[in-house]
N, C-alpha and C positions, 0 to 999 in steps of 0.2 A: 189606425186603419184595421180594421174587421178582413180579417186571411182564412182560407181554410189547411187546416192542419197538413193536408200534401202540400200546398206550395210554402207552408212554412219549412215543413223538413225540405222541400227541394232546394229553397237557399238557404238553408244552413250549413247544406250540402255544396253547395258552390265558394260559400265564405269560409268553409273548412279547406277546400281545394285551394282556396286564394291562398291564403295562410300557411299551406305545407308546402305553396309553390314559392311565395313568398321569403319562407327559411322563417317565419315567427312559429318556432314551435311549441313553444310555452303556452300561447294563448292559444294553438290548436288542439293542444291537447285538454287545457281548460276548456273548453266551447264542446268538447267532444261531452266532458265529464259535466256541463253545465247543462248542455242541449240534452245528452244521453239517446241522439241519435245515431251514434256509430261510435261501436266498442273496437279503438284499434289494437288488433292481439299484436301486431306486431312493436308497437311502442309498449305494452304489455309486459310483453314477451323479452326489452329491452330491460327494464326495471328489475327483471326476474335474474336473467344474464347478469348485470351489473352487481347485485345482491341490494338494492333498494327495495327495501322490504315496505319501510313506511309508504314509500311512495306508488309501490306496488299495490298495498290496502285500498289506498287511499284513492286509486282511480280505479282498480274496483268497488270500491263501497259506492259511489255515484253513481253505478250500476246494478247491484244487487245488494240485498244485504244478506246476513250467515243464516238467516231462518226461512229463507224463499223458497229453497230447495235443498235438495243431499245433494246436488253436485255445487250449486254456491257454499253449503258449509264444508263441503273436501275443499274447495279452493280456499279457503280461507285456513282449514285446517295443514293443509300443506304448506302455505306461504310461512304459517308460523313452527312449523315443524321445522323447516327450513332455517329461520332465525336460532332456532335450540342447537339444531346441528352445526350452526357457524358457529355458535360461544363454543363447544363443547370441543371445534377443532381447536379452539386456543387453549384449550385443556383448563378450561374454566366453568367446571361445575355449575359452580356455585353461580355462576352468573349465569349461565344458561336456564336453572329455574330460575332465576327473579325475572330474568327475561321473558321465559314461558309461563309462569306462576298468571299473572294478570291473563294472561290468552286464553290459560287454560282454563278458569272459572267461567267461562263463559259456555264453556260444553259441559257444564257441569249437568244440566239438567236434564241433556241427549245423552243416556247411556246406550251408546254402540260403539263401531269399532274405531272410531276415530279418538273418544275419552280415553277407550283402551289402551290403544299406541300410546297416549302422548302421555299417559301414567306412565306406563311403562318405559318411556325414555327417560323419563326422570330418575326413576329407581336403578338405572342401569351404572356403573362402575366406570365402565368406558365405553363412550359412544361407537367403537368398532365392534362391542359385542351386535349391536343392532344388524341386523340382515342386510338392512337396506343401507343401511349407511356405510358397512362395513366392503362395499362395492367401491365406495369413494376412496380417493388417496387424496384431493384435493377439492377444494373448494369448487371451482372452476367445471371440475365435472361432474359437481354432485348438482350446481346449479343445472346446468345442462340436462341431468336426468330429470330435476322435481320440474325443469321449463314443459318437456314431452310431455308430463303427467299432466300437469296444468295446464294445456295448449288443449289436450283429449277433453278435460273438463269443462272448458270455456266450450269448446262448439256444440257438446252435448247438453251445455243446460239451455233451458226452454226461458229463460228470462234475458238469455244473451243472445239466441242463435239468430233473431230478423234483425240482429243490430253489427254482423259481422261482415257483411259485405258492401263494399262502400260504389257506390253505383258508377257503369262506366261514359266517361264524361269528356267534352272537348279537352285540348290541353288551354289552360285559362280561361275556363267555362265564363267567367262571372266577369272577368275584366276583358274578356272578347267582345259580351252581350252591350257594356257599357261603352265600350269603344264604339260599338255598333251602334245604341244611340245616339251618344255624343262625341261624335270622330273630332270636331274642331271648337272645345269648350273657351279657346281666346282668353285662357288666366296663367297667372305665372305658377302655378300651383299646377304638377301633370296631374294626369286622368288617375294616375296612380294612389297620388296621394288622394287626390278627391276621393276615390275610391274607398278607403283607410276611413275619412272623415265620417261617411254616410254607414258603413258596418260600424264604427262605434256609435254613431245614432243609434243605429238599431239595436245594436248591444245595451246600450243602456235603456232604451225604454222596454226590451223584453226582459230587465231586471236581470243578464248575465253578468253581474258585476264586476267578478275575476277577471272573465276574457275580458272585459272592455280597459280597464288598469294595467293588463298585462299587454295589449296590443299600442296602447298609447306607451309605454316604457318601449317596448318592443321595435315600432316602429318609428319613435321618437319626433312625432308630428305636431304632440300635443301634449303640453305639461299639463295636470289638471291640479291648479292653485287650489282647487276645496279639497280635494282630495289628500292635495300633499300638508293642508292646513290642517287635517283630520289628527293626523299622524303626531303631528306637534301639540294642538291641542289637547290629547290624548295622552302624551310622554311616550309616543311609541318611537324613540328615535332611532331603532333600527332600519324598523319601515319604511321613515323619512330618509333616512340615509341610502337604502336600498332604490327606494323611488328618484330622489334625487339622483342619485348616480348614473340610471339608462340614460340620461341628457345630459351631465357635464360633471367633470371630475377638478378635485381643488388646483392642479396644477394650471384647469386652463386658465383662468384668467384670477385676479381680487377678489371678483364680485363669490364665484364659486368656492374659492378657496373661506372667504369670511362665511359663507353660508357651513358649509361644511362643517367650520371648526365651532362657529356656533352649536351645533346639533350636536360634534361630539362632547363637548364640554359637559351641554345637559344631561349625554348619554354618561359620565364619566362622573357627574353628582349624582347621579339617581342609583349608580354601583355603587358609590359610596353607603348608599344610605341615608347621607344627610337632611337636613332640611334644605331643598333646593330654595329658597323663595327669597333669602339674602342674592344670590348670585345670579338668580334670573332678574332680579331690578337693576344688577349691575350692567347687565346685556342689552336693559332699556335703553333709547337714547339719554343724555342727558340734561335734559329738558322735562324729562319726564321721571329721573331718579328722584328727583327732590321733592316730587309734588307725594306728602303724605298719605293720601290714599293708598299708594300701591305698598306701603309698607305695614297693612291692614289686607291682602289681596290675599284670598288661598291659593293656592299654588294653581289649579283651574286655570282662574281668571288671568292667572301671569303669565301662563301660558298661551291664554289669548291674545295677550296684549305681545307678547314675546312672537307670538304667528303674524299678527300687521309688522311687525319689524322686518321679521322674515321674506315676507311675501312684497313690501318694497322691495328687499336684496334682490328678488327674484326678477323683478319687474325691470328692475337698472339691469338686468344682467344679458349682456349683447348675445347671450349664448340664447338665451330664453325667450328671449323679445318677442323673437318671431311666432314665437309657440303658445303664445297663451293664448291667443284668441280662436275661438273655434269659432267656425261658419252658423250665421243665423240661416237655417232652414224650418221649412214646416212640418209639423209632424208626420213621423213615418217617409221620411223622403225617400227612402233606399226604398220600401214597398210601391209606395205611389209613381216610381219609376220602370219598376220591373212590372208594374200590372198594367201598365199601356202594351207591353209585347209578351202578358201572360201567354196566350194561346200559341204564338211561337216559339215563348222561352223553351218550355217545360220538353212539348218534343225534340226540340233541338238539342239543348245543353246539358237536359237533365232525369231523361227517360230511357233507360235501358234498352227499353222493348226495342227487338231485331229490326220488326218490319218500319217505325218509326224512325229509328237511326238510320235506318239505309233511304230513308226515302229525300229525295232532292226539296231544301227546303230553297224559296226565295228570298232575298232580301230587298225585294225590292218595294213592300209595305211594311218594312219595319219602321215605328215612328223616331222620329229625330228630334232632341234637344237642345239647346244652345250652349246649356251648361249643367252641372252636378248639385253642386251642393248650393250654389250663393240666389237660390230664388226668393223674386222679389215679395216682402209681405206687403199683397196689393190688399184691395178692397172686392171682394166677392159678392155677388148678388144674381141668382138666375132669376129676379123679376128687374130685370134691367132697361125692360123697356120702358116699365111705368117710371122707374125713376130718370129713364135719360130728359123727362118731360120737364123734370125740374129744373129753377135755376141752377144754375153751375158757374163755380169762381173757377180763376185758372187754375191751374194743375191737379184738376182732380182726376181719380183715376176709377173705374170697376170694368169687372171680366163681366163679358155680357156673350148669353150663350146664344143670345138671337142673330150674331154678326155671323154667324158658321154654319157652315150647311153640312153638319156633317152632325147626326143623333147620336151613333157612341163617345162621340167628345163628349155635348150635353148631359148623355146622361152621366159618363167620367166627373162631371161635375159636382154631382150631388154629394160624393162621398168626402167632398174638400171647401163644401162651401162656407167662408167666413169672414169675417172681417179686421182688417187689418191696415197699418199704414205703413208705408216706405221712412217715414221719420214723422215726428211730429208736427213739421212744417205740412206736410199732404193728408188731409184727413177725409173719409167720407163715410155716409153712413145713408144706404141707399134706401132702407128701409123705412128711416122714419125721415128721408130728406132736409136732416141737417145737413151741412157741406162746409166744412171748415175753409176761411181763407189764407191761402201762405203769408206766412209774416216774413218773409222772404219780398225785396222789391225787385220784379221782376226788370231785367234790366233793356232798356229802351231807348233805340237811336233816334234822332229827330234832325239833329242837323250835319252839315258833315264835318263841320270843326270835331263830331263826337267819332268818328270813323274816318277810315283813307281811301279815299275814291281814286276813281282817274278813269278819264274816255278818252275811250282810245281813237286817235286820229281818222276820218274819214272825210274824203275828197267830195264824195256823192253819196248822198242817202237814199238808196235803189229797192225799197219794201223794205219790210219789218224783218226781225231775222229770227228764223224758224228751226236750226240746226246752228248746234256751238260746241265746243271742243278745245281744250289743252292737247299740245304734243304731248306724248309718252314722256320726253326728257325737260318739258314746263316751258320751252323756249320761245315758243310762238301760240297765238290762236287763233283756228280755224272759225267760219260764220258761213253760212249759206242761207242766203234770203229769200225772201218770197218769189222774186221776180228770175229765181234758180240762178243767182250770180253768187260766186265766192269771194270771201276776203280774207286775206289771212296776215297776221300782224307779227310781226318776230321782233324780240327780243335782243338786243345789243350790247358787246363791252365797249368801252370807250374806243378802241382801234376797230370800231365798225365792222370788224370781220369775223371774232369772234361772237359766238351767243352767249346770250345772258339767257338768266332763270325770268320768267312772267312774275312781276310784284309791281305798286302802284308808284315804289322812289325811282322807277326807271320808266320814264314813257316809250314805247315798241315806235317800229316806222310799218306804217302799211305797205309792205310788201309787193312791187310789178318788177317783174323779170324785164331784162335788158329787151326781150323780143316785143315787148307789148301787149302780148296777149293775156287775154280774160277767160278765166276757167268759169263757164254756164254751162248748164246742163240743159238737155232737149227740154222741152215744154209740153205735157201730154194735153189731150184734145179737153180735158174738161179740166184747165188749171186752179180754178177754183175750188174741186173737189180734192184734189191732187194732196198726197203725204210726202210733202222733203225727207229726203235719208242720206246721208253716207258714215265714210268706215273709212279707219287709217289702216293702210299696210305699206309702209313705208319703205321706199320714200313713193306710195301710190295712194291716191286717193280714188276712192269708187264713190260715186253719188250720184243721186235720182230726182227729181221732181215732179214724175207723173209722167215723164216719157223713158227711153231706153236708160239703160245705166254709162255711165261713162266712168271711163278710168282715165284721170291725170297724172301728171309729172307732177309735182310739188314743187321742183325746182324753176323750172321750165314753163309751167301751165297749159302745157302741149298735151289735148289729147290724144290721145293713143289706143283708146277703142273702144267700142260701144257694144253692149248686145242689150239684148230683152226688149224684144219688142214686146211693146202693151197692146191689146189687152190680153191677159189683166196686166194692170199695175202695179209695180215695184211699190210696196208699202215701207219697207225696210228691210237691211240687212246687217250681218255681222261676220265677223269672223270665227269659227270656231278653236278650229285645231291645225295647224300646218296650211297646206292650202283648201284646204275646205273652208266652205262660206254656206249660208242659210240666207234665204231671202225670202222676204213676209210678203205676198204679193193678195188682191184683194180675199180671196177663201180658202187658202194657202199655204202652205211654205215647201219652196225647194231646198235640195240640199245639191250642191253643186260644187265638183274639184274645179278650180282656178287653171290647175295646169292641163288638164284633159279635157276641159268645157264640157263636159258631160257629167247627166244630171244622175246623182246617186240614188236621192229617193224623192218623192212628191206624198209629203205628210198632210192630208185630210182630216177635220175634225173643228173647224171653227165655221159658225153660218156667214161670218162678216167679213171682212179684213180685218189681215192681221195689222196692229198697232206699235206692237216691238216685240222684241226677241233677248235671252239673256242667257248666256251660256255658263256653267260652272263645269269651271275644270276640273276640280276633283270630287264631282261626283259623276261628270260624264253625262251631263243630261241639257236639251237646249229647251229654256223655255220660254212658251208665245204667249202673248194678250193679244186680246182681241175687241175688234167692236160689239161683239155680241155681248160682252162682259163676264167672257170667258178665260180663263187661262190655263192652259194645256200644258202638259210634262212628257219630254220626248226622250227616251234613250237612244243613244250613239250606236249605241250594240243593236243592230237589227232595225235602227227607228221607230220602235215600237211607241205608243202611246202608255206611259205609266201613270197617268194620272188628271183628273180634270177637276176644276173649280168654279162654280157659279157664283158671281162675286155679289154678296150682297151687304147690306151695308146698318148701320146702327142709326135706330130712328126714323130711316126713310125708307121707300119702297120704290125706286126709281125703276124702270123700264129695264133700259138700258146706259147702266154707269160704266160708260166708255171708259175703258184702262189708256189713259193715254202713255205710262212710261213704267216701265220694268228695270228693276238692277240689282246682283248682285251684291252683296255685304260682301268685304275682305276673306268674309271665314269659309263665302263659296254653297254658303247653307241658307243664310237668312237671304229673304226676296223681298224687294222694295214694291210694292204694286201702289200705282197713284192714280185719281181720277180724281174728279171735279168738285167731290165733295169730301173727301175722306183720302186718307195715307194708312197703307195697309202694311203686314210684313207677315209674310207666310215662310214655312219652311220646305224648302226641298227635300226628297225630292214626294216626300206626302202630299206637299201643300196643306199640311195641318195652318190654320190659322193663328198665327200667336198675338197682333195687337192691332188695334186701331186707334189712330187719332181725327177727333170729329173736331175741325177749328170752329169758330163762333162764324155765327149764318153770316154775319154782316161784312167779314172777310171774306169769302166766298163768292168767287168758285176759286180752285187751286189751279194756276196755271202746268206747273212743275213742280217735282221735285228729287233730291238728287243726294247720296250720298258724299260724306268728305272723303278726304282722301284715305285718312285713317279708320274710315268705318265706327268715328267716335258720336260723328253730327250728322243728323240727315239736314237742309237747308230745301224751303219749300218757299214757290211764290207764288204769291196768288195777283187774280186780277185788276185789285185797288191799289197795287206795287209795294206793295209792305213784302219783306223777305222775314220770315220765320223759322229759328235757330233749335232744332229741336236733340233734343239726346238721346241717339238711337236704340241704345238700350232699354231707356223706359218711357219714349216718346214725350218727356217732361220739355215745355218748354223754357229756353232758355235764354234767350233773347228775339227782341222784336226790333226789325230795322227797318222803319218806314218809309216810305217815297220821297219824303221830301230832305231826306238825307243823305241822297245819289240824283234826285232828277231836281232843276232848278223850278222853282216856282214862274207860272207862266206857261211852261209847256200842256200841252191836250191831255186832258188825263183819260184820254184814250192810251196813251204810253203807258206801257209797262214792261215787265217782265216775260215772255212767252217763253224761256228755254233756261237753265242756269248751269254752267260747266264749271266741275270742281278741281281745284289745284292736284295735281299727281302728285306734290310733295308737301306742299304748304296746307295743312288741315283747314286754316281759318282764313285760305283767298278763295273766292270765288268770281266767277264773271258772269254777266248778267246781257243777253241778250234781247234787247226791246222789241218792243214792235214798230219804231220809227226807225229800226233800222241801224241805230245807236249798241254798243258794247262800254258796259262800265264794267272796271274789275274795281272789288271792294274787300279791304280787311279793315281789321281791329286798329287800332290804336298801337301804336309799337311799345306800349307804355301799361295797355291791359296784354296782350298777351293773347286771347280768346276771344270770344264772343259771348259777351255775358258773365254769369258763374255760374258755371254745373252746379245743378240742382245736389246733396250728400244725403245721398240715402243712406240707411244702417247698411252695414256688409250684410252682403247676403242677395242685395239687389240686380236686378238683372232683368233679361228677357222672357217673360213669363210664358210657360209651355202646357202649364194645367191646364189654360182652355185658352181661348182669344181673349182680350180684354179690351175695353175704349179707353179712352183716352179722350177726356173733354175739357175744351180751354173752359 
């Protein structure tokens, strides 16, 4: 990716901060000396103190060299002036010219006063005759005077002086910003480490080789097997050895220990002198001592074959395991991350200037990611419309920038457009509309001996059921049907008193309280038009069906009181935070305490009614669908409006694509939006677009659809009653469970699914409520485990953030 030279030095500048906050000083000081965008005087100034002469040279010379200037040749002149005066306190002449002799041919050609001096320390008797040196008693403070000399030198040369001040910056400039886009990345791997992974990307394709070697030793994330095969290949077995060792020493375990002594042995012929190439076939396996060739092998080649030996050790070794593999990312991923919040980075994190730093930035259009390093290699195409026209086999996938109504995404696009697959099973190629099909059998229920059903007991079938629900602790489920009656079915141990979990080995009893009574809700004046809703606050249930709200007993089914008079009508509600509640009413939403009955704010901004509501708690933000085919983003803090979205859709050009259901992912970030034709999944609290799934016209329209409980499976039903198993992450489908594998043959196939409620602990139970008014809960097989087989993308896979993409069965 194409940078301009400021915002490359602004992160170099932040990945230098990472790294000294970090404690990898090795590779910040390398990255300093590799970039040569900040000369630090004070690690400088360390090397000098110490009497590290070479290594004092040595990160100057990647700043200046002796001919640039007369104060780079006094620094240079001084450091080795310095090295003469330390031989010469050991009262060793003689070594102090062979020391100096080589340094000083090099001014040989610059007769001034610097040649002068250092002739003339040589010809001297005793180094106390010297002026200057003869001030010193000790080492210690002779360093101390030549550090001042060389400290006035460094600010005054004109090749160093823009490169000494290192700019002032948040604390954890770089790992703040990342936090900031991706607060909840959902991998075992912290942000930390992600972090580590994406600057040695960088590091290696900006060619800084050192830092990148030095920070994988350093930060011990990533053994790098070519690297360390270099070394072997080579006979450099110090290196190997040195490399080898930031990750694991001979004592931890065999595997370390046989590596190790490996390498010394070679280290231990090659001092010899010998001919190694006898004793490296002996280190072969041996299987492969006897085979004649290798006793023809130059030593090279043994060495290669000595490296696959090695690098299994490596591979068996429980220390290493976890490290060899780096993350499959796409090119420049650390840049392609930080150029979506370039225009907030730079003021923020990484601009000095006064009036910038002090001014109040927002974070409340910074964009959001799902995750760091493990993005999926989809299939890219910004002419995605013409190809959505083609046939399509299942699981194919391309980012289509016509699903987003949003131009700087699109045009973010162009710099990343390419094509690629998640594995070889999903291939596409939108351009010339080939379309690869999985060689993968997509896996398919048909009857129920293939899955485990169960319907749940009902005395009378009173409408179709419109609203459905798990308890919080799985025990029972809730149903509210058309005709605004409730049912709710609980869960039993065998002494009837206690609860059981919801699963299909245990059939529930439909639940009537000893009093008799029937929990219905009022009936508003146009029940036809009317939106069923309620909400657990336990043990209280609120619910609506076009007339007032009612609040019940659960236990009892005793209502206990009613408000909201229509009109308008109660479209939906929720809970937020404590007793606060949000209610979706026809153009609408209140915000409303439970304990003071009084209304906090009344949020404007949809033409329609609202459809649902979805709160995330840690972002603090409640968000609404709507019938306009809108959906809005409210902050808690003040209620303000942070965001809207005009939902539109891939392939089609619908009016108005009613959102009928909203929800939350686990991670509190990722939003489920579902309507008639299409399953969407946008991010909070931007509402950037990140994926769509377009099913096949002939399954269509989509009734519902509904997260697991683990945030692993979305499960989607449509109106032909087939339930569709999808994998949230990269909308791949994964199983298909058809009608006739829950509903008996014979029934209207007017029946289906209108509503689908997901287990709170069990990922792969779900319950299905129809339109006859019927509830079947359905899992797996006790014997598969799942639903299907997830689709094994390469590493690297995930929820794509570069732009929206489709997703077409």
């Amino acid at each position: 990716m194409d940078i301009d030279k400021d915002s490359y030095t602004k992160l170099i500048i932040l990945i230098l901060q990472f790294l000294d906050e970090e404690n990898y000083k090795e590779s910040l000081h390398l990255l300093e000396q590799e970039s040569k965008i900040f000369f630090n005087v004070n690690y400088f100034g360390e090397t000098i103190v110490n009497g590290e002469w070479e290594k004092a040279e040595e990160y100057l010379s990647s700043f200046t060299k002796l001919n640039d200037n007369r104060y780079s040749m006094k620094l240079f002149f001084e450091i080795r002036k310095q090295k003469y005066y330390e031989a010469s306190v050991r009262n060793d002449q003689a070594e102090g010219v062979n020391v100096l002799w080589p340094d000083l041919k090099v001014f040989l050609d610059f007769q001034d006063e610097n040649y002068e001096e250092l002739a003339g320390l040589i010809d001297l008797k005793n180094f106390r005759d010297n002026e200057h040196l003869s001030q010193n008693v000790n080492k210690e403070s002779a360093r101390a005077i030549s550090w001042g000399d060389l400290k006035s030198l460094v600010e005054q040369n004109p090749t160093l002086q823009d490169k000494l001040i290192f700019p002032r910056l948040n604390k954890s400039g770089l790992l703040s910003i990342i936090t900031l886009i991706c607060p909840n990345p959902g991998k075992k791997t912290s942000i930390k480490e992600e972090l580590i992974y994406l600057i040695l990307q960088f590091l290696d394709e900006e060619k800084l080789k050192g830092t990148c070697h030095k920070l994988e030793q350093e930060s011990k994330i990533f053994f790098n097997m070519n690297y360390f095969g270099e070394f072997v290949i080579s006979g450099e077995w110090d290196k190997a050895l040195k490399y080898l060792s930031a990750f694991t020493m001979p004592d931890d375990n065999q595997h370390s220990a046989k590596i190790v002594f490996t390498l010394e042995k070679q280290k231990y012929l090659a001092n010899l002198g010998r001919n190694d190439q006898v004793q490296a076939i002996k280190i072969l396996p041996n299987d492969l001592q006897d085979n004649f060739l290798y006793k023809y092998m130059d030593a090279t080649s043994l060495r290669a074959n000595l490296c696959d030996v090695l690098k299994e050790s490596v591979k068996s070794n429980p220390i290493l395991q976890d490290k060899l593999k780096f993350p499959a990312m796409d090119k420049s991923r650390l840049l392609t991350i930080l150029k979506k919040i370039m225009d907030w980075w730079i003021p923020h994190c990484a601009n000095s200037t006064t009036d910038l730093y002090k001014k109040n930035i927002s974070l409340v259009n910074i964009p959001k990611i799902p995750y760091l390093c493990r993005e999926p290699m989809i299939a890219v195409n910004s002419h995605c419309q013409e190809a959505s026209a083609l046939p399509v086999s299942n699981g194919l996938v391309f980012h289509d920038s016509s699903c987003c109504n949003d131009v700087s995404l699109q045009a973010g696009m162009k710099s990343s457009e390419k094509y690629g697959s998640r594995d070889n099973t999903y291939l596409a190629d939108a351009n010339s509309g080939v379309y690869g099909k999985s060689t993968e059998k997509l896996a398919e229920i048909n009857d129920p001996s293939e899955c485990q059903t169960l319907v749940l007991p009902d005395t009378s079938l009173t409408g179709g059921v419109t609203r459905l629900m798990y308890s919080c602790s799985g025990d029972f489920i809730l149903a509210l049907t058309q005709n605004a009656t409730h049912k709710l079915w609980r869960w039993y141990c065998d002494d009837q008193h206690s609860s059981s979990k919801a699963s299909t080995n245990v059939e529930p009893q439909l639940y009537q309280p000893s009093s008799g009574l029937i929990m219905t809700n009022e009936i508003g004046t146009q029940p036809e038009n009317a939106l069923s809703c309620f909400s657990l606050k336990d043990p209280y249930l609120f619910s609506a069906s076009g007339g007032k709200i009612s609040i019940f007993n659960l236990e009892t089914f005793e209502r206990l009181s009613t408000f909201g008079s229509p009109p308008p009508s109660t479209t939906y509600f929720t809970f937020l935070m404590q007793n606060i509640f949000a209610i979706g009413l026809d153009d609408s939403i209140l915000i409303r305490c439970f304990d003071s009955k009084k209304t906090i704010a009344h949020l404007k901004g949809h033409q329609k009614r609202i459809t649902c509501l979805a709160f995330s708690q840690n972002l603090n933000v409640l968000v609404s669908s709507g019938a306009d085919a809108q959906l809005c983003v409210w902050s808690t803090n003040g209620w303000e409006k942070l965001a809207s979205k005009i939902l539109q859709s891939t392939g089609e050009m619908l009016e108005c694509p009613v959102v009928n259901h909203i929800e939350f992912h686990q991670d509190q970030i990722h939003l489920l939006a579902v309507h008639e034709r299409n399953v969407h999944i946008y991010e909070a609290p931007t509402l950037n677009h990140s994926m769509q799934w377009v099913p096949q016209e002939s399954d269509l329209p989509i009734t519902y659809a509904t997260y697991s409980c683990d945030g692993q499976s979305i499960f989607v039903s449509f109106k032909n009653g087939c339930i569709k198993v999808l994998v949230a992450t990269t909308l791949y489908l994964r199983c298909r469970i058809n009608v006739t594998a829950y509903i008996p043959p014979g029934l209207s196939s007017d029946v289906y699914p209108a509503v689908i409620a997901a287990h709170p602990f069990q990922p792969n139970n779900i319950a299905l409520g129809l339109t006859d008014g019927r509830v079947h809960v359905l899992e797996p097989l006790e014997s598969e485990g799942e639903w299907g087989i997830s689709p094994q993308p390469k590493d690297g896979d995930g929820l794509s953030t570069a732009s929206c993409s489709a997703v077409l069965e």
